[in-house]
C-alpha positions as MATLAB code, in Angstrom:
seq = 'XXXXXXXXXXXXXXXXXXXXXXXXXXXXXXXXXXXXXXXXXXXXXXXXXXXXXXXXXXXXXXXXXXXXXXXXXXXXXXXXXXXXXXXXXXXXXXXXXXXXXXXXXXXXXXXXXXXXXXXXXXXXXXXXXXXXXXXXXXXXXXXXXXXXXXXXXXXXXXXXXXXXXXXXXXXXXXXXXXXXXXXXXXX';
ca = [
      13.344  -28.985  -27.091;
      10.972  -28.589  -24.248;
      13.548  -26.943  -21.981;
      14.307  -24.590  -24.290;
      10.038  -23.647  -24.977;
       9.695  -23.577  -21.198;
      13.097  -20.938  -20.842;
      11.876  -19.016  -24.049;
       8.185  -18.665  -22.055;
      10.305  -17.950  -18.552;
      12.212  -15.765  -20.619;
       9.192  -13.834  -22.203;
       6.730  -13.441  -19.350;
       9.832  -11.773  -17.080;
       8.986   -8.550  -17.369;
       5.112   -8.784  -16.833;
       5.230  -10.444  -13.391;
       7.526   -7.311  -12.376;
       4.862   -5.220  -13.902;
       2.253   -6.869  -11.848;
       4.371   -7.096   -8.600;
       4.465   -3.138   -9.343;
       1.542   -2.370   -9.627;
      -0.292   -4.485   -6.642;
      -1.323   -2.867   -3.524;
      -2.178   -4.190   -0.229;
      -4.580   -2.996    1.664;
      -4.970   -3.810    5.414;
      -8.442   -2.756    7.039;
      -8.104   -1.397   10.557;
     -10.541   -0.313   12.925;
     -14.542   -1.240   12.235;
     -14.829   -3.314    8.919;
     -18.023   -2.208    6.825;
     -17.685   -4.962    4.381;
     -19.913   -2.256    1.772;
     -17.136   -0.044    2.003;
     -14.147   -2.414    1.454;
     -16.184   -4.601   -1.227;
     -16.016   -0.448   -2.998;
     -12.318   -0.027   -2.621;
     -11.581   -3.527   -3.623;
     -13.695   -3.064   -6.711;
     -12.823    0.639   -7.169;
      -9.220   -0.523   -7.838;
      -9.318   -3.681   -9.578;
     -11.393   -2.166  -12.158;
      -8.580    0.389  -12.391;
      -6.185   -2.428  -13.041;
      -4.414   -2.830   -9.987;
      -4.030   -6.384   -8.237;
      -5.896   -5.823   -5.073;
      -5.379   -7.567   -1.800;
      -7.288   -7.042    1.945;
      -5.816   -8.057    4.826;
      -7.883   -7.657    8.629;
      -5.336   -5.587   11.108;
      -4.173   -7.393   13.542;
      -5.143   -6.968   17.594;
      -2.094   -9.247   18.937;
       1.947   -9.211   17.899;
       0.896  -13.102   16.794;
      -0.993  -11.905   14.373;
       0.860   -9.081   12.744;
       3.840  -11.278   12.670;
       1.787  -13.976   10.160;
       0.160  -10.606    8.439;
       3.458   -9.416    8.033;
       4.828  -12.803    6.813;
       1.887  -13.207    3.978;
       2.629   -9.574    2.748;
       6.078   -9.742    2.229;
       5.802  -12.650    0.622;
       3.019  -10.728   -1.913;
       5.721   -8.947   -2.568;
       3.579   -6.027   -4.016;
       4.557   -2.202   -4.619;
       2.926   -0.785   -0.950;
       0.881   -1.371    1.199;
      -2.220    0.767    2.577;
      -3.668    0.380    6.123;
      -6.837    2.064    6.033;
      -9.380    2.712    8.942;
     -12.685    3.641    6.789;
     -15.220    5.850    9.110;
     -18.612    6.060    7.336;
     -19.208    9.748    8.931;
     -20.804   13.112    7.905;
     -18.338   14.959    7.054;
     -15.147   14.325    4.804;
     -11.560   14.279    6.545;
      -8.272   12.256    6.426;
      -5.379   11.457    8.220;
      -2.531   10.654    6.662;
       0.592    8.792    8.667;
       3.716    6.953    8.407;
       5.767    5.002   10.699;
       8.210    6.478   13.105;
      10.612    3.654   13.000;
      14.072    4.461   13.658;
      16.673    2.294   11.540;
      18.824   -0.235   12.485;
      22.371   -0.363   12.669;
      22.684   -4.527   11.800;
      22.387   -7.085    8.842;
      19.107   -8.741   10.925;
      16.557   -5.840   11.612;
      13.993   -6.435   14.183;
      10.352   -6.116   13.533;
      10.087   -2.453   14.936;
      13.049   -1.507   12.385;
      11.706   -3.085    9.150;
       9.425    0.202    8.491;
      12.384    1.943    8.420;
      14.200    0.236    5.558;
      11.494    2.088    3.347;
      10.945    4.877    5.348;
      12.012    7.716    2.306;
       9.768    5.518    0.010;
       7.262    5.205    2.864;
       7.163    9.319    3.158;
       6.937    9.602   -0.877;
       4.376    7.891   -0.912;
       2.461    9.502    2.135;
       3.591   12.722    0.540;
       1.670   12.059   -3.216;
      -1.281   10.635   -1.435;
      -1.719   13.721    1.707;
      -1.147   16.376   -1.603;
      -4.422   15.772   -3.384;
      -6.293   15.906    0.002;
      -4.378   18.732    1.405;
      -3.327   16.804    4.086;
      -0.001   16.919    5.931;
       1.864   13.701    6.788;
       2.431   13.051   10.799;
       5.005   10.513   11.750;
       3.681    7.804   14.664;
       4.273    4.518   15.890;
       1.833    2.105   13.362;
       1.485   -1.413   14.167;
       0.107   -2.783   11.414;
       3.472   -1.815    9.166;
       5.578   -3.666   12.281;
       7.516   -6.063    9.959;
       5.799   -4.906    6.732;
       8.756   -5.132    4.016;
       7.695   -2.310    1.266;
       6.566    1.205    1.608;
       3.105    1.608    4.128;
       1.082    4.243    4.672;
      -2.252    4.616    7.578;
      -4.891    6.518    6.210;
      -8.052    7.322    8.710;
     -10.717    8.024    6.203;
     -14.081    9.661    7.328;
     -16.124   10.706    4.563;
     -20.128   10.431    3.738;
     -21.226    6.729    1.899;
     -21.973    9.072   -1.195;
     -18.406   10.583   -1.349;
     -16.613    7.454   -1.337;
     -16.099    7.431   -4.674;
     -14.472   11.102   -4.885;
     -12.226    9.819   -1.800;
     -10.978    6.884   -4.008;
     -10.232    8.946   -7.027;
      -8.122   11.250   -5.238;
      -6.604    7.967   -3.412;
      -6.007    6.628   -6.982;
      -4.532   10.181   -7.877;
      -1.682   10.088   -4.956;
      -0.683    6.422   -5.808;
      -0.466    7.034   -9.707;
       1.663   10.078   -8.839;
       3.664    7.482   -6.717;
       3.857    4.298   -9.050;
       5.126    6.538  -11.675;
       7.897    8.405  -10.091;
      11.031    8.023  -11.730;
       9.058    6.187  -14.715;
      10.067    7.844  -17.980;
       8.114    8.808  -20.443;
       8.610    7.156  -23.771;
       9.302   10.860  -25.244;
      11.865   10.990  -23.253;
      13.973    7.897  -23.796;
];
């Protein structure tokens, strides 16, 4: 009897852990960490229902391997690396990896980035649009090993405009999450 309760709860809470794998991001702060600012994105998008976690970039290969480790294991939709600039006026960069692929069963650490790299550029794509951005392709470190789609983002904006910056974050990874998603209309 209780083997079959604990299957029929396996059974039934399935598809919500996929729905929360989906829709958790990581984010990874690089460059100067205003804890302010990252204590506002962190609430920002857990209050829009997202499962939120911050990693600290790494400064050796030592580190970004065990970064790189954790995240995969998160296994969450994407991941963000974000360099937040409090500044005084509002621009962004937005880049992906320029990891080539590899050609064998084992990649290496500078090829994983690849193995999402069309993912990787969709989702640069959705979140450069709302900004008006276009998407440059350069060596990142922090996605070295990273096993989903990863995007850098350089944001300088004002403290006040923070909030407009997240929306239109928020905007460009909704458009992404839901790509391919049909609408119940349509089924």
């Amino acid at each position: 009897m209780k083997a079959s309760s604990l299957f029929l709860c396996v059974f039934l809470l399935m598809p919500f852990s996929y729905l929360y794998a989906r829709d958790s991001i990581i984010f990874c702060q690089v460059g100067e960490r205003d804890p302010a600012l990252w204590n506002m994105v962190k609430k920002y998008f857990t209050g829009k229902g997202y499962g939120v976690s911050i990693y600290e970039g790494a400064d050796s290969i030592e580190k970004q391997v065990a970064n790189a480790n954790r995240m995969n294991r998160e296994k969450a939709a994407l991941l963000m690396a974000i360099e937040l600039a409090p500044s005084d006026t509002e621009n962004i960069f937005v880049a992906i990896s320029n990891a080539k692929k590899g050609r064998g069963a084992i990649l290496e650490i500078d090829e994983v980035p690849a193995a999402h790299g069309v993912e990787s550029e969709e989702l640069a794509q959705d979140v450069a649009t709302p900004f008006g951005k276009k998407v440059k392709r350069i060596p990142v470190f922090v996605l070295l090993g990273v096993d989903m789609p990863g995007v850098f983002l350089r944001i300088d904006c004002p403290r006040d405009k923070i909030g407009e910056v997240l929306n239109k974050l928020d905007q460009g990874i909704q458009k992404y999450l839901k790509r391919g998603v049909k609408n119940e209309s349509e089924r």
